[in-house]
C-alpha positions in Angstrom: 99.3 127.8 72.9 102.0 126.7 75.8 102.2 123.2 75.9 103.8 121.3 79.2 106.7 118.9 78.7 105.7 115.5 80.7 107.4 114.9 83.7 109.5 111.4 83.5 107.8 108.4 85.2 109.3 104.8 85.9 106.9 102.2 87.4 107.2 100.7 90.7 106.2 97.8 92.5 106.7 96.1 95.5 107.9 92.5 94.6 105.8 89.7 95.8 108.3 87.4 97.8 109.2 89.8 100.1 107.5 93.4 99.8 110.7 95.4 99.1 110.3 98.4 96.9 111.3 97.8 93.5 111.2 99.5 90.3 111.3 98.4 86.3 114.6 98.4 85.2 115.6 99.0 81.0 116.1 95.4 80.4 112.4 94.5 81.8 113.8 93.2 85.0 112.9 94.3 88.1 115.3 96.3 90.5 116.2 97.4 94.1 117.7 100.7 93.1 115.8 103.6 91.4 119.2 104.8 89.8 118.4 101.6 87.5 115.0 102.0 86.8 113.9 102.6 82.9 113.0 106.6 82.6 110.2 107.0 80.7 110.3 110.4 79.1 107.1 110.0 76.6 103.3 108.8 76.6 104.6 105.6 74.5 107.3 104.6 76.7 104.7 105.2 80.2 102.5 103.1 78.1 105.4 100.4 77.4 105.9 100.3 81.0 102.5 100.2 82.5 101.5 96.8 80.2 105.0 95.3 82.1 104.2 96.3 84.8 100.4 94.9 84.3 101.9 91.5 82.9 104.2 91.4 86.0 101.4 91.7 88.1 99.2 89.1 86.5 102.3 86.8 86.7 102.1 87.1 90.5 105.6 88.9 90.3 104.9 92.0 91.8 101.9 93.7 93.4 100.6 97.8 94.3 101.7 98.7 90.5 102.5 102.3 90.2 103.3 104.8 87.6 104.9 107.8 89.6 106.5 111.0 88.1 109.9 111.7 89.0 112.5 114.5 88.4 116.3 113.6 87.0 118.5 115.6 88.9 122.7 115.5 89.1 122.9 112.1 91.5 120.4 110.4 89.8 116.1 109.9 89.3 114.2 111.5 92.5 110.4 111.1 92.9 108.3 114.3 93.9 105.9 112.4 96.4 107.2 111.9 99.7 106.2 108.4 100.2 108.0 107.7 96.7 110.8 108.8 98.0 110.3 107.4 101.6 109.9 104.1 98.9 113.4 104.6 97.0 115.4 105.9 100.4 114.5 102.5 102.4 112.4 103.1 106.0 112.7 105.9 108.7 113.6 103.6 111.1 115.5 100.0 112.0 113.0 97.4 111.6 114.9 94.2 110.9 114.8 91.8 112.9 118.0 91.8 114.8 117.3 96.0 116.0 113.8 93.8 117.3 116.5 91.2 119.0 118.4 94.0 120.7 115.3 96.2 122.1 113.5 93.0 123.9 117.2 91.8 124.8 117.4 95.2 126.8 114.2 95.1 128.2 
């Protein structure tokens, strides 16, 4: 019988203050950067992370709680979703608040 190796998952978030995109680093903090997220490579490490990630959210640290699957490649952890990825790479476009500034200042 052929068994499947499990893909590696970390667990996202977005944290509450702000929204940003963050991700459950190895030291149980929460991160910016999916290079530092923890990689969990077995069911009782996805298991570790989704009850911090559950605890986080019932401390009103974080909200939208996500296991995702991700694949390590040579520069570093990259998920296989698209809007993962759109999550970890930052938006498509300039939405802060000074790009806003300069587009009505030209109008």
């Amino acid at each position: 019988m052929k068994t499947t190796r499990m893909k590696t998952k970390v667990l996202t978030a977005n944290r509450l203050t702000d929204g940003i995109s963050v991700w459950l680093g190895a030291n149980g903090e929460w991160t910016t950067s999916l290079r530092d997220a923890f990689l969990a490579r077995h069911e009782d490490a996805v298991a570790a992370i989704e009850a911090a990630g559950q605890q986080a959210l019932a401390d009103n640290r974080v909200v939208d709680v996500n296991v995702i699957e991700i694949e390590e490649t040579e520069s570093g952890p990259r998920p296989y979703r698209l809007r993962e990825r759109i999550r970890a790479d930052g938006p498509t476009i300039d939405y802060t608040p000074a790009a806003a500034a300069r587009v009505s200042q030209a109008a």
